[in-house]
C-alpha positions in Angstrom: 25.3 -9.3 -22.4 22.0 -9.9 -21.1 21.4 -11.2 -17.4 17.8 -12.1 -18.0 18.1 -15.8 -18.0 20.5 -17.9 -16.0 23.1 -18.8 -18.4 23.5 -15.0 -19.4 24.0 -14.2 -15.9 25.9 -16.8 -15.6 28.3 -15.4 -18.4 28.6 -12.3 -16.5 29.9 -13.8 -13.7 32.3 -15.8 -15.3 33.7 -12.6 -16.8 34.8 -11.6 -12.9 36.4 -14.3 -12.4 33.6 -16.7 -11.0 33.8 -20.0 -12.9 32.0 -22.1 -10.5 28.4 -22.1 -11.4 25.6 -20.0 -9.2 25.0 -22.4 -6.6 21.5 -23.6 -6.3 19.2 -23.1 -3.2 15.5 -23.5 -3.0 14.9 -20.1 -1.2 17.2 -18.0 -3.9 16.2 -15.9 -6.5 19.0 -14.7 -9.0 17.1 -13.9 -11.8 14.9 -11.3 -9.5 17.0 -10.5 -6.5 20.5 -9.6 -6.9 21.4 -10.0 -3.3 20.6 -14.0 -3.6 23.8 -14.1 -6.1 25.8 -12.9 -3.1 24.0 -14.6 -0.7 24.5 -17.9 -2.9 28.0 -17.7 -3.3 29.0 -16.5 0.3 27.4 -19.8 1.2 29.2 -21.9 -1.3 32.3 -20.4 0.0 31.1 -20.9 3.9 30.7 -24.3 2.7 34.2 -25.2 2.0 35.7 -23.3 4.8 33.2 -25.4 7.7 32.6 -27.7 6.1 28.6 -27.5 7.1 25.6 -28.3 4.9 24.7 -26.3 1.9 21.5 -24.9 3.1 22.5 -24.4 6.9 25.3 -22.1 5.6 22.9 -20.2 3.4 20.7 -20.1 6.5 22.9 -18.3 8.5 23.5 -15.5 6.4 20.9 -12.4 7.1 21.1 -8.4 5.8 23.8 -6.8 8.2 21.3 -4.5 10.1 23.8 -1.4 9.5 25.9 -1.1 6.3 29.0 -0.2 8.6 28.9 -3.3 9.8 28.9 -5.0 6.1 26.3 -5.7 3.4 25.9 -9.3 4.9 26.6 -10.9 8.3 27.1 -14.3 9.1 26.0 -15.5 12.3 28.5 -18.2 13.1 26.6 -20.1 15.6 23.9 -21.5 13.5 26.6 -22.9 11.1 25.8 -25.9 13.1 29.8 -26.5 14.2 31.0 -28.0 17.5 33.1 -25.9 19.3 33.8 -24.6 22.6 34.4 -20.7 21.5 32.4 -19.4 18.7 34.6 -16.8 18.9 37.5 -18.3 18.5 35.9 -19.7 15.3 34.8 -16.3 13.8 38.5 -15.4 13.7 39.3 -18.8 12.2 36.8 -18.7 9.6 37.7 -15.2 8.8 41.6 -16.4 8.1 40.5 -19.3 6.0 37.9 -16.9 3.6 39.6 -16.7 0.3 40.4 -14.3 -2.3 37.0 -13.7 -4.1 35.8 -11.9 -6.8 32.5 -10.4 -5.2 33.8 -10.2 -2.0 36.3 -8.3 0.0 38.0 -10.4 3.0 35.6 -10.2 5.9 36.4 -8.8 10.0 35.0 -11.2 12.3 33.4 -9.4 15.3 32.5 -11.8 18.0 30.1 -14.1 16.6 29.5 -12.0 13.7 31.6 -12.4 10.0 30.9 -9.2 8.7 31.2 -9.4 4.9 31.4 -6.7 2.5 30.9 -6.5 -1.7 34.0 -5.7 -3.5 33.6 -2.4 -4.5 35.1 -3.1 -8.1 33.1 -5.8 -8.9 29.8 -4.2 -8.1 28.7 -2.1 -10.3 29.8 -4.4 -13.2 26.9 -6.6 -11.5 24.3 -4.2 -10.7 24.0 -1.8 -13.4 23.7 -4.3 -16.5 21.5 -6.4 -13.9 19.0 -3.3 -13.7 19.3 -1.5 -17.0 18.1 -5.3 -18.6 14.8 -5.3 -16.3 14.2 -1.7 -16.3 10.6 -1.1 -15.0 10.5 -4.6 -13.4 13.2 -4.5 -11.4 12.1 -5.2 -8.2 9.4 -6.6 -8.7 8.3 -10.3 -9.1 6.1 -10.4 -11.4 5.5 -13.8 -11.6 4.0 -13.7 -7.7 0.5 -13.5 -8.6 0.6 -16.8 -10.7 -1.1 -19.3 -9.3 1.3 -22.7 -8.4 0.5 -25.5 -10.4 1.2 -27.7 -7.3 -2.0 -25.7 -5.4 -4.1 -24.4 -7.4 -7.5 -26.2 -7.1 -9.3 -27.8 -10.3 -11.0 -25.8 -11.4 -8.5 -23.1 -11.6 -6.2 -22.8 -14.4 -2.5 -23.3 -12.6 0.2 -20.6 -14.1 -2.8 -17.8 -14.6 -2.9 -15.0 -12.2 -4.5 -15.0 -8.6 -7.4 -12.2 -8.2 -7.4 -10.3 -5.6 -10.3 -7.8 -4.5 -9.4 -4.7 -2.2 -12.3 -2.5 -1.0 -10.7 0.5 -0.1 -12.0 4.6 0.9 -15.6 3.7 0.6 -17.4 7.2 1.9 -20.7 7.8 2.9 -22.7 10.2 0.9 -23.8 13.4 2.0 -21.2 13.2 4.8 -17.6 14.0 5.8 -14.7 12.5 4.1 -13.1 11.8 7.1 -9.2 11.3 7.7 -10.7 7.2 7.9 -11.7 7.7 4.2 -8.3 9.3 3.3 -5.9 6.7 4.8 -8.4 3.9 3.0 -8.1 5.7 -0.2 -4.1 6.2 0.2 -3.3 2.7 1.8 -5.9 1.1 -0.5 -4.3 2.6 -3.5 -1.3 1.6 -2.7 -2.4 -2.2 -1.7 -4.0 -2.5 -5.2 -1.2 -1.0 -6.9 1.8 -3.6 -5.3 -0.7 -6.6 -6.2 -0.8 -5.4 -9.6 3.0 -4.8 -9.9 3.3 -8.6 -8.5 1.0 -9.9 -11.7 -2.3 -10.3 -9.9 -5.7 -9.4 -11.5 -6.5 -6.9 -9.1 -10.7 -5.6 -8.6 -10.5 -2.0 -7.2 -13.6 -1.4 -5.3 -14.9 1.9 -3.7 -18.0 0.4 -1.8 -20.1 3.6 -0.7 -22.1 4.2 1.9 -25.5 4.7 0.0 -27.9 2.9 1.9 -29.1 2.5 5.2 -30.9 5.2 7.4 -28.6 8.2 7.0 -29.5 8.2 3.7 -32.9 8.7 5.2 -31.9 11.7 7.5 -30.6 12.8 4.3 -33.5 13.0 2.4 -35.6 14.8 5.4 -33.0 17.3 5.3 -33.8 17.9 1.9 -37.1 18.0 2.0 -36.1 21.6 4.7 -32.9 22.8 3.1 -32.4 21.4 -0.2 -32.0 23.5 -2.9 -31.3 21.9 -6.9 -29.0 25.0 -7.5 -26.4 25.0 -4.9 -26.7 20.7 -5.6 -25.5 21.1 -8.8 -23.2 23.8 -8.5 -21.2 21.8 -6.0 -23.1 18.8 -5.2 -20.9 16.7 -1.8 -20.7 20.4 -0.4 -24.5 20.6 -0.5 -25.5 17.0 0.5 -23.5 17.8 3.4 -24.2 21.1 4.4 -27.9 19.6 4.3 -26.9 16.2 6.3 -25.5 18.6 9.0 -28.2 21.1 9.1 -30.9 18.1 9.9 -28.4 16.1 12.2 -28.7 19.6 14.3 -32.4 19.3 14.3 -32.6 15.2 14.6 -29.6 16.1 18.1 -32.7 16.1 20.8 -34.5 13.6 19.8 -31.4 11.5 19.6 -30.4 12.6 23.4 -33.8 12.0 24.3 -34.0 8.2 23.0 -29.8 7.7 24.4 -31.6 9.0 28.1 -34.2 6.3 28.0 -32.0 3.7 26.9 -29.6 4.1 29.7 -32.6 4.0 32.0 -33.4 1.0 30.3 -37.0 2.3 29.1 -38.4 1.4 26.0 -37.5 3.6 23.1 -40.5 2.2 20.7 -42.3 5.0 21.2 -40.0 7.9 20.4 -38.7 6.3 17.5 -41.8 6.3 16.4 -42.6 10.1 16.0 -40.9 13.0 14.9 -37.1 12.5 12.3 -36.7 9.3 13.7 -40.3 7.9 12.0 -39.2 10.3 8.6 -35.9 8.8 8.4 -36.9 5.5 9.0 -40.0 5.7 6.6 -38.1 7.0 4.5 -34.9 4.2 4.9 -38.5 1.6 4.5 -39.4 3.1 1.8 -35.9 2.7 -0.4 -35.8 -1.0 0.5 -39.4 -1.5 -0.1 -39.2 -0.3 -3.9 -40.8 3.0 -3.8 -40.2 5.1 -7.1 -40.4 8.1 -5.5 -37.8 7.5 -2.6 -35.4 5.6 -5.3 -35.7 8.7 -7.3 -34.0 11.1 -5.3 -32.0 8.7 -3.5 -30.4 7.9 -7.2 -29.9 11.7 -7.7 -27.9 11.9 -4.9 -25.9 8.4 -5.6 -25.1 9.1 -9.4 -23.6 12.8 -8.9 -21.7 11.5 -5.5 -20.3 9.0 -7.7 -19.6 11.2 -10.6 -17.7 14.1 -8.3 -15.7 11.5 -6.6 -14.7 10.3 -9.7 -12.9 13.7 -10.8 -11.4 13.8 -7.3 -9.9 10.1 -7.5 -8.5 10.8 -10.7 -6.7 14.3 -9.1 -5.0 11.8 -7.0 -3.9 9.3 -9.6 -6.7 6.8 -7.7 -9.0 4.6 -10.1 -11.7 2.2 -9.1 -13.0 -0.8 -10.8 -16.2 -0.8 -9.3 -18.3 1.7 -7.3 -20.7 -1.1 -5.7 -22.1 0.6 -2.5 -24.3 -1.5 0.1 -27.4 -0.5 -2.3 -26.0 -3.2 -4.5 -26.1 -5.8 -2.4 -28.7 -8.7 -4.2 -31.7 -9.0 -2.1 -31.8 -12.9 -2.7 -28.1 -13.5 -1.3 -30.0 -11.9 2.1 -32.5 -13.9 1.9 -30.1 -16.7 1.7 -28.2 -15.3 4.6 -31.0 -15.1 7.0 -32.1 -18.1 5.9 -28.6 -20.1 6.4 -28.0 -18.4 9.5 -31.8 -19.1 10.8 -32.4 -22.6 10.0 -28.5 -23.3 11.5 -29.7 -22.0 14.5 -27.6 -18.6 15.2 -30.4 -16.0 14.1 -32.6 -15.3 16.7 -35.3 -13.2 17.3 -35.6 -10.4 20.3 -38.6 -7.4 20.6 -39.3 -7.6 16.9 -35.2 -7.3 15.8 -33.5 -10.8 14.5 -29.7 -10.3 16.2 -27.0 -13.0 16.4 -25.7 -13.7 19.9 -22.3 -14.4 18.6 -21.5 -14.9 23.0 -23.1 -17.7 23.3 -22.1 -19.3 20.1 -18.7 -19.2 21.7 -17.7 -15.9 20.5 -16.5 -14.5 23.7 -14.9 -11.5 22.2 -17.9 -10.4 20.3 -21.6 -8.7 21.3 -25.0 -9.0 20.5 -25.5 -8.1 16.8 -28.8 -7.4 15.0 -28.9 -7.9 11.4 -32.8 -7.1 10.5 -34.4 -4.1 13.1 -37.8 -4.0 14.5 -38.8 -2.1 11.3 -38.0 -4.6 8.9 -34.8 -3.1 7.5 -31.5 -4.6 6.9 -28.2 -3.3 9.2 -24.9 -2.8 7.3 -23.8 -6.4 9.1 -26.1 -7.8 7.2 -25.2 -6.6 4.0 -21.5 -6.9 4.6 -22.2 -10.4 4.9 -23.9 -10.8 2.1 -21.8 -8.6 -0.1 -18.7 -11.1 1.3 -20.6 -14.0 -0.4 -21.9 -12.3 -3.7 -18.6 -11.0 -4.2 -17.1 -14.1 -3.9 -19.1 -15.6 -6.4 -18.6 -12.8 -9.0 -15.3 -12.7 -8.8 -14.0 -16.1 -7.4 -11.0 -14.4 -5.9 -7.7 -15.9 -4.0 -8.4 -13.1 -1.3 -10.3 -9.9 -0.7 -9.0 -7.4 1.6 -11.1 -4.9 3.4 -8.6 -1.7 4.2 -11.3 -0.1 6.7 -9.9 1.8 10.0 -9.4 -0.1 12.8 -11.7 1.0 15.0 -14.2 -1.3 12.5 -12.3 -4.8 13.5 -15.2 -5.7 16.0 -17.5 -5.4 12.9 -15.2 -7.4 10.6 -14.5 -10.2 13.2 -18.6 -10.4 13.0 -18.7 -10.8 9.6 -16.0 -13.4 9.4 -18.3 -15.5 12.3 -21.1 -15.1 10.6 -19.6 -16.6 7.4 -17.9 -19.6 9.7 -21.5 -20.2 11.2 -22.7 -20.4 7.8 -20.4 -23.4 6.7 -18.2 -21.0 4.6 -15.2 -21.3 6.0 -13.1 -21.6 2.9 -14.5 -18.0 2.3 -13.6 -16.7 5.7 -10.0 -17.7 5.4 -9.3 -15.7 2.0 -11.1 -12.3 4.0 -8.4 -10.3 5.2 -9.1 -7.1 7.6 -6.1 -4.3 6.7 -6.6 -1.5 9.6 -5.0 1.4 10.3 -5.2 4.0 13.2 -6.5 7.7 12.8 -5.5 10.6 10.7 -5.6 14.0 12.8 -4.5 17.8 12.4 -7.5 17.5 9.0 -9.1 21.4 10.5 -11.3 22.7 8.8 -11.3 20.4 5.7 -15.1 18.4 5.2 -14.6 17.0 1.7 -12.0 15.5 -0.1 -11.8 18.5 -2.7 -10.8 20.3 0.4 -7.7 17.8 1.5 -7.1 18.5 -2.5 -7.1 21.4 -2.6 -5.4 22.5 0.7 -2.0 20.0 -0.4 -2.3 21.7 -4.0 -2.3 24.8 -2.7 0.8 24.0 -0.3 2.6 22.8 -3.2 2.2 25.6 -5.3 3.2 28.2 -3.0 6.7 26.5 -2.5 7.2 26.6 -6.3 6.3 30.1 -6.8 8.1 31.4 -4.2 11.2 29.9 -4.9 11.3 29.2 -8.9 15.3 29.4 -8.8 15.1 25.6 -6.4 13.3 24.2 -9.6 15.4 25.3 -12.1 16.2 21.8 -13.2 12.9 21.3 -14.0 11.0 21.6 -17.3 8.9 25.4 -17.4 6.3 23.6 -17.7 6.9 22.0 -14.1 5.4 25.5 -12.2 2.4 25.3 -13.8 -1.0 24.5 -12.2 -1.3 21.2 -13.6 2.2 19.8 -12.5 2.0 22.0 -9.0 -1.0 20.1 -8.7 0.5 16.6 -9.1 3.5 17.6 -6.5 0.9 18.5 -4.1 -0.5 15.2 -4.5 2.1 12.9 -4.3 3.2 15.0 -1.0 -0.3 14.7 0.2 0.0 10.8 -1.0 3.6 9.9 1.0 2.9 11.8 3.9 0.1 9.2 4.7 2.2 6.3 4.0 5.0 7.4 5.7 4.1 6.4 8.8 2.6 2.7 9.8 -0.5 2.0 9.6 -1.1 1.4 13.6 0.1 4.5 14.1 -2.0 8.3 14.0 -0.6 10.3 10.8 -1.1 14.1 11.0 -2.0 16.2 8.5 0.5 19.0 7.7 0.7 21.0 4.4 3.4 22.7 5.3 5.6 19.6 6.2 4.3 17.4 3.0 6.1 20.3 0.8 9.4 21.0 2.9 12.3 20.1 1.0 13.8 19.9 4.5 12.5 16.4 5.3 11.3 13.2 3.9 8.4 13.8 2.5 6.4 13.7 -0.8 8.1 16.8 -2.6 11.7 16.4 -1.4 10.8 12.4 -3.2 9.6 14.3 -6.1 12.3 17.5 -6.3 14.8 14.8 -6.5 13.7 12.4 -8.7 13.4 15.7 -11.1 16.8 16.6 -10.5 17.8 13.2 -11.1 15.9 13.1 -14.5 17.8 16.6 -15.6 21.1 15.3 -15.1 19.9 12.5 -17.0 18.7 14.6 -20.2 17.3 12.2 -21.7 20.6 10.3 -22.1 20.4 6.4 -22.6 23.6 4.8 -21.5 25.8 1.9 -23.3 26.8 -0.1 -21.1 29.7 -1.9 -23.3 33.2 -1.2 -22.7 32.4 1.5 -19.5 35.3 2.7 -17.3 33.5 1.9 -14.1 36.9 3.4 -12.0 34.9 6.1 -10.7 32.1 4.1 -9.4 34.8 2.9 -7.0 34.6 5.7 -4.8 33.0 5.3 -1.6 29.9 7.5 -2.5 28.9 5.4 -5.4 29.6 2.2 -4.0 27.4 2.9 -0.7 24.5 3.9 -3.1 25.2 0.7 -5.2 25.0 -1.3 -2.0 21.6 0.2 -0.8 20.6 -0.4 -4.5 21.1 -3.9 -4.1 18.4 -4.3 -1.7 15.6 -3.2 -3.3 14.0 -6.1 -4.5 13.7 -7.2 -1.4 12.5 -4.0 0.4 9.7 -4.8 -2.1 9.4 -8.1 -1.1 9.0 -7.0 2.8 6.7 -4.4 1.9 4.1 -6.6 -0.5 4.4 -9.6 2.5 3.6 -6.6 5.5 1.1 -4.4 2.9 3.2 -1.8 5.2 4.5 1.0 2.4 6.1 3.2 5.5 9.9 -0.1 4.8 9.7 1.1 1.1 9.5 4.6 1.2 12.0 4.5 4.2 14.5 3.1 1.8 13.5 5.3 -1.1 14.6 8.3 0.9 18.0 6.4 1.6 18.1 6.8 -2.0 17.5 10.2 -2.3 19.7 11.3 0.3 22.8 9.6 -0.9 22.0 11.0 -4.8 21.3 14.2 -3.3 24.9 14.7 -2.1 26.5 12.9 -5.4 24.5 15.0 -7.8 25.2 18.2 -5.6 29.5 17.3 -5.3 29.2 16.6 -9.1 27.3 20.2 -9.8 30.3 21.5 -7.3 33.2 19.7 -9.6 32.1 21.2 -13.1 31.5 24.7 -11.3 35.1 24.3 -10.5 36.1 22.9 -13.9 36.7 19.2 -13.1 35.5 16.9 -15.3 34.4 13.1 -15.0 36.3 10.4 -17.2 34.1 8.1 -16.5 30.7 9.7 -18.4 29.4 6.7 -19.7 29.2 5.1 -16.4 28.0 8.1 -14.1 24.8 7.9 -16.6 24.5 4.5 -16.1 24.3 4.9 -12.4 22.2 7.5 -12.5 19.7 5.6 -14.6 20.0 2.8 -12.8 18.9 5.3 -9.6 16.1 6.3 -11.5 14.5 3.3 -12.2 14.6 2.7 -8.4 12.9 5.4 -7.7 10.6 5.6 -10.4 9.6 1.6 -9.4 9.3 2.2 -6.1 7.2 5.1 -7.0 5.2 3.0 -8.8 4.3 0.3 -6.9 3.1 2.8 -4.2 0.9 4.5 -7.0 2.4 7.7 -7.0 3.0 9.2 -10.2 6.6 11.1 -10.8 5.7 14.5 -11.8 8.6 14.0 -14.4 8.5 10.5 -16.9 
């Protein structure tokens, strides 16, 4: 019977025992989160043993925080009852709780009724409640629809919220820095849970093509270019270029810094020498000039087109490749214009700034948006991007996953646009930081991060082919090495929250030893091969095994999963999910490892049918949860 819709779940339930309907609460979920049938019904019963209101008894029910101490935990005070000893009526409630089919009788423990599942009714819950959603359990799909009750106008209520997330965004002919890498990883996975949750997601990788690097650049390759070593490996070049002319710009840099700190005027020096080529240069680009366009479009096209094999190494795809070139001229006009005529730009030596201080800003310093030269700053094309943007796509929210050392930028931008009457705009801009990746070495390009977690991976599999033995051949070859290494490279970042440093560790991102990437990987593999390719019937099973305090503890963690992804879409924090995923994995580890142990010895299970349709049921957990963080199984 299928549990898809209300009165087939209800069916189910009936077929325990339960022939009082699933009571209804506004907050409760059935059809998506198994935990609310629990939660529903542990109310109902609180209900008629306290004889307090529906929804305060389903509001005093939470998660027990540690599965020793049950699967849920009433907190008796907020039941809302008079009494001198709540104490007293823990104990009293826990004497009144009746027989029940999901439930087995609870312990009080001082305030607390801890209340467990009934280990026999369970899995004749869970398993035919997964198996019918397969690769949307877990996930709400139906999040990203817009509510008839607020959606404005002139958009269509019941079609999907858009959502734009700029994420890695690197500079060309510079480092990919560990910045750029937690962008790409944390932006990923952003994109992928909105997606999962049935929004219309815009991936965008906005590049730093523009400004007056790009006009150091092109000095540098004016000395040190060379077409050949460009298009044998062309980020390698740009960079090796970019660094050989930062070397040579260093003194006149220092030279300009000293003055400043005197506080001299710096017109002239920036006026000679690499700080007049780069900005002629820089002047040049934004004033039109074929020449300048010309090589600054060599450079942009093949950066685009090598990142583009990189991101696809790492199962990343982007919608858009915009870059602050793209950023329409007339919007910043507009801009300018808005900002000028309501009084915030000002002009100072030449340079039109934004005193955001003394527009009550306190927080914020003095920002210039247009320089003495006449060029644009990246603040003022961020602010113009926010608005053109917003017009192309008319999105519900676009989130900017940019390191957090940027905020001061992005809290300029969102004045900016408040100053501009657009603060309808501002409020659906959302800055997702992160702190710094470290331990990177010697690495300088993303093919280098690649190829150093690739590498990693490989190594483990050669060395030790007998550990993967329950994989396909085909597993130890480059191609599927290569993934393993990615999807190590791709949890070790998410691992840890994002306000806190990750290090970079090849050697820890393929130890079997800990929770990382490969150990998520080696085990979902496993998992797949005692599968082979079985599909289980779930009529008629002889669930008696599943009784046994290994299963049920993994059927219990099980149960929470829709709501771990629930936490971890609300937070856009993937370090909850994956947390729980190696829960997972270590409980199926030591099942699939007894039950390797028991046919060794000759024991055999009675209970086939249902074994497989646990260990399904695991899978799809773990290949969800995979999924929403974006990283692809090495096995399907």
């Amino acid at each position: 019977m299928a549990t898809t819709s209300l009165d087939a779940l209800q069916g189910l339930l009936e077929n325990l025992g339960l022939e009082d309907p699933i009571p209804p609460f506004t907050s409760c979920d059935v059809l998506t989160r198994p935990l609310d049938i629990f939660h529903s019904y542990l109310a109902d019963i609180l209900v008629k043993i306290a004889y307090c209101e529906p929804q305060v008894a389903y509001d005093a029910i939470q998660w027990a925080t540690d599965m020793n101490n049950g699967d849920l935990d009433v907190v008796v005070p907020k039941l809302r009852i008079k009494t001198t000893d709540n104490k007293e009526l823990t104990r009293d409630l826990a004497e009144k709780f009746p027989q029940s089919s999901l439930f087995s009788l609870p312990l009080a423990d001082g305030i607390h009724l801890r209340v467990f599942f009934l280990s026999k009714s369970l899995p004749k819950v869970l398993l035919p409640y997964i198996h019918d959603r397969k690769e949307t359990y877990g996930i709400d799909t139906a999040a990203g629809l817009r509510d008839p009750a607020t959606s404005s106008p002139d958009a269509s209520a019941g079609t999907r919220k858009k959502v734009v997330v700029e994420f890695s965004s690197p500079n060309i002919g510079a480092k990919f820095e560990g910045a750029h890498l937690r962008s790409t990883l944390i932006g990923s996975y952003i994109a992928s849970m909105h997606e999962a949750h049935g929004w219309d997601v815009v991936r965008l990788n906005y590049l730093g093509d523009w400004g007056k690097q790009l006009g150091l650049l092109a000095a540098g390759w004016t000395r040190f270019g060379s077409d050949e070593l460009f298009a044998a490996d062309p980020l390698r070049h740009l960079l090796d270029v970019y660094l050989q002319i930062e070397e040579l710009f260093r003194p006149e840099q220092e030279a300009r810094d000293k003055l400043r700190d005197e506080k001299k005027d710096t017109a002239e020096i920036e006026s000679q020498g690499l700080y007049a080529e780069r900005d002629g240069f820089f002047k040049k680009m934004e004033d039109g000039d074929a020449d300048a366009l010309a090589l600054w479009t060599k450079f942009r096209d093949v950066s685009i087109e090598s990142y583009r094999i990189l991101y696809a190494a790492m199962n990343v795809t982007f919608d858009e490749y915009a870059g602050e070139s793209q950023v329409n001229r007339d919007i910043i006009a507009e801009v300018e214009a808005t900002l000028r005529e309501k009084g915030f730009l000002e002009e100072s030596d030449g340079s039109w700034l934004i005193d955001y201080k003394k527009h009550g800003h306190k927080g914020l310093s003095t920002a210039i948006l247009r320089g003495r030269t006449g060029s644009t700053t990246y603040l003022l094309r961020d602010i113009a991007a926010a608005v053109e943007r917003d017009r192309k796509y008319a999105f519900d929210k676009m989130v900017y996953v940019v390191k957090a050392e940027q905020e001061s930028h992005f809290q300029r931008i969102f004045a900016a646009l408040e100053m501009m009457g657009l603060a309808d705009l501002r409020s659906r801009l959302e800055h997702v930081s992160f702190a710094k990746c470290v331990d990177l070495g010697e690495t300088a390009l993303l093919s280098d991060i690649i190829g150093t977690s690739q590498s990693a991976a490989r190594i483990v599999i050669e060395s030790d082919p007998d550990n993967y033995a329950s994989f396909p051949a085909t597993t130890a070859t480059p191609t599927t090495a290569d993934r393993f290494g990615i999807a190590a490279l791709q949890v070790q970042e998410m691992l840890v929250r994002r306000n806190n440093n990750t290090h970079f560790s090849a050697d820890r991102m393929v130890s079997l030893e800990v929770s990382s990437g490969a150990r998520l990987q080696y085990w979902y593999g496993r998992l797949c091969a005692a599968l082979q390719g079985a599909t289980p019937d779930l009529e008629d099973l002889d669930y008696a095994l599943l009784v046994e305090e290994d299963y049920t503890n993994l059927l219990r963690v099980m149960t929470q999963f829709p709501d771990i992804v629930q936490g971890a879409f609300r937070t856009m924090e993937a370090t909850g999910l994956l947390t729980y995923l190696f829960r997972i994995v270590d409980q199926i580890s030591v099942i699939l490892e007894d039950e390797e142990d028991e046919e060794e010895a000759g024991g055999a299970s009675s209970s086939v049918g249902a074994r497989l349709a646990l260990l399904e049921s695991v899978r799809l957990v773990l290949r969800n949860g995979m999924g929403v963080l974006g990283v692809e199984p090495v096995l399907v």
